[in-house]
C-alpha positions as a printed Julia matrix, in Angstrom:
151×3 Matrix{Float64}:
 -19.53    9.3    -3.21
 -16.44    7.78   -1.71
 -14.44    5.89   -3.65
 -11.88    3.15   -1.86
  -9.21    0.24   -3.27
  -6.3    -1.74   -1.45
  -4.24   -3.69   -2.87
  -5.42   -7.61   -2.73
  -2.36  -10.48   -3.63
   0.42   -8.12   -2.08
  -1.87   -7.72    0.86
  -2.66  -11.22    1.29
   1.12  -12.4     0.74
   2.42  -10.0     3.12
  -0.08  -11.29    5.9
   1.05  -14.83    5.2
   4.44  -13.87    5.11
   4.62  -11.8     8.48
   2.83  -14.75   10.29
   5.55  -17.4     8.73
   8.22  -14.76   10.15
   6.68  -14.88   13.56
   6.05  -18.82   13.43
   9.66  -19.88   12.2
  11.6   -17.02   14.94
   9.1   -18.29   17.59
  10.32  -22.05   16.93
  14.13  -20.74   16.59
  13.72  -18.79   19.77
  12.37  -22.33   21.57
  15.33  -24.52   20.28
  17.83  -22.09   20.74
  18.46  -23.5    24.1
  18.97  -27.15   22.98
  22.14  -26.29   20.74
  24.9   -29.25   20.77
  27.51  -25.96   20.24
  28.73  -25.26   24.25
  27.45  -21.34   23.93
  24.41  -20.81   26.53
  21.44  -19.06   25.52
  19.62  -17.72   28.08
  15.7   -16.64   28.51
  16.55  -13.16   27.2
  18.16  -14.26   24.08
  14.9   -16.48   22.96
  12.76  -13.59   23.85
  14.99  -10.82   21.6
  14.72  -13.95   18.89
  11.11  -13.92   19.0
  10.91  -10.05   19.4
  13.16   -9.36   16.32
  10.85  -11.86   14.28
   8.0    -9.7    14.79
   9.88   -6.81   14.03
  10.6    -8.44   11.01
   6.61   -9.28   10.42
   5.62   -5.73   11.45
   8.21   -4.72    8.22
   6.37   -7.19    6.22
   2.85   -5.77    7.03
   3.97   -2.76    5.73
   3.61   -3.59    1.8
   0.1    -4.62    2.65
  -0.8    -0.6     3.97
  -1.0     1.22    0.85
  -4.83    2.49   -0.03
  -6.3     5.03   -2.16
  -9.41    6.77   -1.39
 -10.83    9.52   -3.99
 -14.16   11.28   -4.08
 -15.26   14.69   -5.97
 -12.95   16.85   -4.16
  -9.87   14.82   -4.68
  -7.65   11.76   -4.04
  -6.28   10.62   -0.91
  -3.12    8.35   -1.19
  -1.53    6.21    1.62
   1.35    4.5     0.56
   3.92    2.5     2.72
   4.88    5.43    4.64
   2.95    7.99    4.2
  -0.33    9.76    3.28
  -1.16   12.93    1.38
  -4.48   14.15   -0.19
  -4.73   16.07   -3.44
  -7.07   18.11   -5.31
  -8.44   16.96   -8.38
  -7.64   20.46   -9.78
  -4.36   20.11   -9.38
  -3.87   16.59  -10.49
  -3.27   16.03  -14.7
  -4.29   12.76  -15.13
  -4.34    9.21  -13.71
  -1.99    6.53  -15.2
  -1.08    3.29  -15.39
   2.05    3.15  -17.79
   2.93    0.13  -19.91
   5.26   -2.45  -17.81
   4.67    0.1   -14.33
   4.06   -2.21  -11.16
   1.68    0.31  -10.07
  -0.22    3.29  -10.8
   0.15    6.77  -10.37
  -1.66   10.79  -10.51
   0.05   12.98  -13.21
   1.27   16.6   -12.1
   2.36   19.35  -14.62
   6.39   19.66  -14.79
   6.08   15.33  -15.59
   6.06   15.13  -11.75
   3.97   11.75  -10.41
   2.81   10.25   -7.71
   2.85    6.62   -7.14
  -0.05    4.9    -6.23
   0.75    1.65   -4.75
  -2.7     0.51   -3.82
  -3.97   -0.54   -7.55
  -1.93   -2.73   -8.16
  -0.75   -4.64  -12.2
  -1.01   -8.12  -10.14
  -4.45   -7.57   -9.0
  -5.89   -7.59  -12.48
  -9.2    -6.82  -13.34
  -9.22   -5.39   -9.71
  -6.75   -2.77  -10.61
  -8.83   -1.95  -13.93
 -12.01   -1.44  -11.92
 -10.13    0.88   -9.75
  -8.83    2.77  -12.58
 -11.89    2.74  -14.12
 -13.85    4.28  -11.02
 -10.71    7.0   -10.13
 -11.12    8.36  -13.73
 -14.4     8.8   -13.55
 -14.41   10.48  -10.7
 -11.94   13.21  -11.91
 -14.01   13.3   -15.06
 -17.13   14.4   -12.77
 -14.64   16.45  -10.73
 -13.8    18.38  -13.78
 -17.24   18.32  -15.23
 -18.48   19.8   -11.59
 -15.7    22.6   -11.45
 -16.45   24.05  -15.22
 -20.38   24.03  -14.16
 -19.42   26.35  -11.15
 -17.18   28.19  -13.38
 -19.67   28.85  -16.23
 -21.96   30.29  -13.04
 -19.76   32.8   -11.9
């Protein structure tokens, strides 16, 4: 079983956001050629307006990436920039400290890993997610001491 959550107000504000970006450089790019101040824009410099507003929007986009995906094995997390996958083995616990934007996997030494994609502003959405990625390492570690007791 496959397990999945993404973040849903940061998501959602950083779509609206990168398409307000885009709309209001677009419209700056169009006037800038109709400014009472003597300089002369030209073609290119409307264009490089417009392109560094969806630079800008691309940026925004970004805070919408992070996911989490966790099944027996272990727990893939994607943050804004990158991705790594982890064994439930080696992970301590999963977390969601008091006042913590976010939540995160425990590793021994009081090393963590953030996990951006459950989310404190999505509520009960980032309880359910909690909620499903303990289980899962509950059944993880349930499934590893039933091979063990085997051997």
């Amino acid at each position: 079983m496959m397990f999945q959550a993404r973040p849903r107000k940061v998501r959602l504000l950083s779509i609206i956001g990168a398409v307000l970006l885009v709309a209001v450089f677009t419209v700056v790019a169009i006037l800038l050629r109709n400014t009472p101040t003597g300089v002369y824009f030209y073609l290119s410099d409307q264009v490089a307006m417009a392109g560094i507003g969806v630079l800008i929007a691309c940026g925004a986009l970004m805070f919408g990436r992070p996911r989490v995906r966790a099944d027996l094995e272990g727990v893939e997390v994607r943050n804004m920039l990158g991705s790594r996958r982890y064994a439930w083995q080696d992970i301590e616990s999963v977390s969601f400290p008091d006042g913590s934007a976010w939540a995160r996997l425990e590793f021994p030494d009081d090393e963590y890993v953030p996990v951006m994609a459950v989310q404190a502003i999505d509520g009960e959405h980032a309880v359910a997610a909690m909620r499903e990625l303990r289980r899962l390492r509950r059944e993880a570690e349930t499934k590893t001491e039933a091979t063990a007791e085997t051997r």
